[in-house]
Backbone as ProteinMPNN parsed JSONL, in Angstrom:
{"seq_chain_A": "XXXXXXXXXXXXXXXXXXXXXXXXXXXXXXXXXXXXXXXXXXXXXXXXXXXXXXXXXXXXXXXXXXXXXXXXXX", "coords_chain_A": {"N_chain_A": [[103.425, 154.356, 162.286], [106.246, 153.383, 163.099], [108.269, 150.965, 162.521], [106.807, 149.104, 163.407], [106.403, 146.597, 162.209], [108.903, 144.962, 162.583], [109.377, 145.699, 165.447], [107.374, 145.39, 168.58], [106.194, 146.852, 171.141], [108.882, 147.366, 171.833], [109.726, 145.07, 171.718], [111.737, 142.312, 170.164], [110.378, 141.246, 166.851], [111.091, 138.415, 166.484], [111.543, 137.443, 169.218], [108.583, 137.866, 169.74], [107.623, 135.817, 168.671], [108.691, 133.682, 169.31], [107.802, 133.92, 172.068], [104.982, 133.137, 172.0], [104.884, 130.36, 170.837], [106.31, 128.935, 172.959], [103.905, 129.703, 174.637], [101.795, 128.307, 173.537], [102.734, 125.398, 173.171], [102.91, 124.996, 175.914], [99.876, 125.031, 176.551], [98.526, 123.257, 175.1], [100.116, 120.791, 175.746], [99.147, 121.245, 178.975], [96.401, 120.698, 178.36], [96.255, 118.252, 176.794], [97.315, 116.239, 178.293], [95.9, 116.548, 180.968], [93.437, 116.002, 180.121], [93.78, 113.275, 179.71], [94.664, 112.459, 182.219], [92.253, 113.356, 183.409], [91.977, 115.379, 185.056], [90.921, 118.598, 185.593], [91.192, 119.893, 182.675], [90.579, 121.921, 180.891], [90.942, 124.342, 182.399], [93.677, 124.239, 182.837], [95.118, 124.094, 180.672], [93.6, 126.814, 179.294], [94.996, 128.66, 181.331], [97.645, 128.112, 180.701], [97.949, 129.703, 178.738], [97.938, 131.969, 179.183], [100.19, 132.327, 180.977], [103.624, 131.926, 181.652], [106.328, 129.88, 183.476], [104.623, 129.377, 185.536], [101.87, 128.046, 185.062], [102.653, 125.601, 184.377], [104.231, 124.34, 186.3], [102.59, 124.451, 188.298], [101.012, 122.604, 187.924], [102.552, 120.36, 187.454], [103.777, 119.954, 190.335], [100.658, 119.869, 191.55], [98.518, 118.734, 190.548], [99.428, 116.55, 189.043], [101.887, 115.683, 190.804], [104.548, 114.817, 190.811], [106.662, 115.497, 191.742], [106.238, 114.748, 194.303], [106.163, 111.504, 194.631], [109.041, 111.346, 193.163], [110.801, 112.755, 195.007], [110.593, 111.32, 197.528], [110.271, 108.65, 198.222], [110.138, 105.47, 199.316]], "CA_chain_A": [[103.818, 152.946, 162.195], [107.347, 153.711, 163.24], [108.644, 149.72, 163.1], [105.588, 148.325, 164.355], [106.601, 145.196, 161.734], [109.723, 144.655, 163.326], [108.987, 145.22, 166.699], [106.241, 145.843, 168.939], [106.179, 147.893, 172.111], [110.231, 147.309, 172.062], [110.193, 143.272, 171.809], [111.629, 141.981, 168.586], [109.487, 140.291, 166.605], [111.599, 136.484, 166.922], [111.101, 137.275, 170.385], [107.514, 137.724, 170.169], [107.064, 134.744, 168.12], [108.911, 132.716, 170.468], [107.085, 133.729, 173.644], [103.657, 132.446, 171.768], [105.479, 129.212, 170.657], [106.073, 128.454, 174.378], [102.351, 129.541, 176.012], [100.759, 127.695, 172.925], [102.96, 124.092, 173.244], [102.244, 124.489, 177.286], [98.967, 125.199, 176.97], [98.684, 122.244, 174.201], [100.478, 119.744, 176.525], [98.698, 120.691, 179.912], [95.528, 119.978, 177.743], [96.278, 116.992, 176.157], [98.197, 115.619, 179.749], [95.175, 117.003, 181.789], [92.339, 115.371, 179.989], [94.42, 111.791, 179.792], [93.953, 111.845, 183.399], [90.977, 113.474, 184.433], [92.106, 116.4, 185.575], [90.373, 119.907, 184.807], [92.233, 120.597, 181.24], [90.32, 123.247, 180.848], [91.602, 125.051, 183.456], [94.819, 124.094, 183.283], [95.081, 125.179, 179.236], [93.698, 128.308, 179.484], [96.193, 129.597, 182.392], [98.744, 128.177, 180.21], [98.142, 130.176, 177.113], [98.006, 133.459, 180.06], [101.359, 132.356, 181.731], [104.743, 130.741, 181.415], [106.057, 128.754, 183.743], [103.917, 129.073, 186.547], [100.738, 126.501, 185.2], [102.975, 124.152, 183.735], [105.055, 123.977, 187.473], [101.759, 124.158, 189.329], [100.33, 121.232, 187.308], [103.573, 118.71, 187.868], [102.935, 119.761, 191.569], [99.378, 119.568, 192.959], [97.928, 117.438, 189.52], [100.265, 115.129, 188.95], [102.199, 115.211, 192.035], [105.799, 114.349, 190.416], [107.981, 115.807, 192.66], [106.346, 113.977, 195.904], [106.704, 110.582, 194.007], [110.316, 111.345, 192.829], [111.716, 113.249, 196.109], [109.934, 110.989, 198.988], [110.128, 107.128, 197.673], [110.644, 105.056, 200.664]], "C_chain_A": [[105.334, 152.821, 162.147], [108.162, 152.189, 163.287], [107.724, 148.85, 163.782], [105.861, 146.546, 163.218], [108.273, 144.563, 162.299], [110.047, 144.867, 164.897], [107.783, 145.727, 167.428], [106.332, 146.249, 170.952], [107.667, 147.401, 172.624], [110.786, 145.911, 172.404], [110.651, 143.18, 170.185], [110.868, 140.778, 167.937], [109.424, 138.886, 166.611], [111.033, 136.628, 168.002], [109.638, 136.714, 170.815], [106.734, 135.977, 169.794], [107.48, 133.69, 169.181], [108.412, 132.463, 171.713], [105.497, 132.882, 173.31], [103.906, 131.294, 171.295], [105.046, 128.461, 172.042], [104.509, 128.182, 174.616], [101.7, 128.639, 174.969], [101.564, 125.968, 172.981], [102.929, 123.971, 175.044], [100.928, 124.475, 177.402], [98.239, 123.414, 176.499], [98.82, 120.631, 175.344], [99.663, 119.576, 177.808], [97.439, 120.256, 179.5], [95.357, 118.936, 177.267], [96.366, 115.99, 177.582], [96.991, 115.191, 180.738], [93.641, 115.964, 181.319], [92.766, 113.419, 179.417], [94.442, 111.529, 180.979], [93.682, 112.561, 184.175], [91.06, 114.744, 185.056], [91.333, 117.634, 184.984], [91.3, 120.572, 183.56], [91.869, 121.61, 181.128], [90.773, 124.515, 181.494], [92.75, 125.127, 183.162], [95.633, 125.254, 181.821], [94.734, 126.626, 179.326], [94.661, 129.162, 180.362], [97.111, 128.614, 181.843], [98.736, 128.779, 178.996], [98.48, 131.97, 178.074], [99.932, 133.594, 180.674], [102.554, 131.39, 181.679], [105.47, 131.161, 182.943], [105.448, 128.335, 184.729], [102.609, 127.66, 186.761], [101.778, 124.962, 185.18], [103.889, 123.539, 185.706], [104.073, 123.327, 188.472], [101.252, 122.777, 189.245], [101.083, 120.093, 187.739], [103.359, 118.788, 189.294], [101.841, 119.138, 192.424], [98.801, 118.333, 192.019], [98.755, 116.577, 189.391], [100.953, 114.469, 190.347], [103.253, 114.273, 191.9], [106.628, 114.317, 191.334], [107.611, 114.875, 194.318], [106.678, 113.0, 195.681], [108.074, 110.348, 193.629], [110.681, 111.758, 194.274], [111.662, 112.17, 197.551], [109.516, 109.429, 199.019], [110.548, 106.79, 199.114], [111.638, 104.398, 200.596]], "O_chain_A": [[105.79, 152.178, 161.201], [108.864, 152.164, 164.298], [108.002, 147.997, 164.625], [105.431, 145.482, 163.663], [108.391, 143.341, 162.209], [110.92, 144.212, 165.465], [107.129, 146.571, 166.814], [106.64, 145.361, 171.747], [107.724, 147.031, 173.796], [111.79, 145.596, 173.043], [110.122, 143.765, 169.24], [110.773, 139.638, 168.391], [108.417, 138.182, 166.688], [109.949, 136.054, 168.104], [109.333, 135.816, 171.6], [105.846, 135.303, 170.317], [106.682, 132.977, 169.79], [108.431, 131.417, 172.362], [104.946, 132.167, 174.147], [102.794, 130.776, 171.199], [104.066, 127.76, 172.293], [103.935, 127.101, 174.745], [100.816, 127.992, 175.531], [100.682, 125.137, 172.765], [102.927, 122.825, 175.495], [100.546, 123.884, 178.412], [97.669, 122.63, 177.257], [97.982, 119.767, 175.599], [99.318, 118.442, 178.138], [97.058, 119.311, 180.191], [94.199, 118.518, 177.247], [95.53, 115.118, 177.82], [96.877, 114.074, 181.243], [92.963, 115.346, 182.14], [92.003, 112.626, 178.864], [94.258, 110.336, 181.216], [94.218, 112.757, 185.267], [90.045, 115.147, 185.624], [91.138, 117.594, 183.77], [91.96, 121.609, 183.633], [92.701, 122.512, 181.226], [90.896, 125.594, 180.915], [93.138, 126.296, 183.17], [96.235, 126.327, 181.797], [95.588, 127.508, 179.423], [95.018, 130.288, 180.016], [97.569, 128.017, 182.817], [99.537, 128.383, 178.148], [99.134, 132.894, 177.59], [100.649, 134.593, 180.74], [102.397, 130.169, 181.668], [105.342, 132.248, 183.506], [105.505, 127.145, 185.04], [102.371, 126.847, 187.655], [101.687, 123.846, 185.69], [103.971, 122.356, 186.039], [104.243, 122.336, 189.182], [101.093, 121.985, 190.173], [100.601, 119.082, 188.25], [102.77, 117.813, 189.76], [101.859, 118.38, 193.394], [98.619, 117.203, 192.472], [98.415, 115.534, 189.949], [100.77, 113.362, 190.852], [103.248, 113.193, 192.49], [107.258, 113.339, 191.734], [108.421, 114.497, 195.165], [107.718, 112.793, 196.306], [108.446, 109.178, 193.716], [110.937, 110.722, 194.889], [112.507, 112.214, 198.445], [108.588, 109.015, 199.714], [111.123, 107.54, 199.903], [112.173, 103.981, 201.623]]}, "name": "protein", "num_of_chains": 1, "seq": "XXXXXXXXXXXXXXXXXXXXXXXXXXXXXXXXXXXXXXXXXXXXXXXXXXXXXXXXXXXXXXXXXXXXXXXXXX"}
């Protein structure tokens, strides 16, 4: 147990805490976001607790569909 409470396979432990901060307030948000309109939350939550920032990018993309609305106004 050579440091295994201060770090863990060579992350420090703020670190680690901080990376599960993130995937758990994206996963949180595309869940909450996702089932306010209709969308598969389920889906969306779970591959945001797996990955940062790929769901949360994909989601403003194809589900929401921000960036066509903002970039492409007539």
């Amino acid at each position: 147990m050579n440091g295994m409470t201060s770090e863990f396979h060579g992350l420090p432990f703020w670190l680690l805490v901080l990376l599960i901060l993130v995937l758990l307030c994206q996963s949180i948000f595309l869940f909450l976001d996702g089932r306010k309109r209709g969308y598969r939350y389920w889906f969306w939550s779970l591959w945001g607790l797996i990955q940062c920032p790929l769901p949360l990018l994909f989601y403003l993309i194809f589900a929401r569909k921000i960036f066509r609305r903002t970039f492409f106004k007539g």
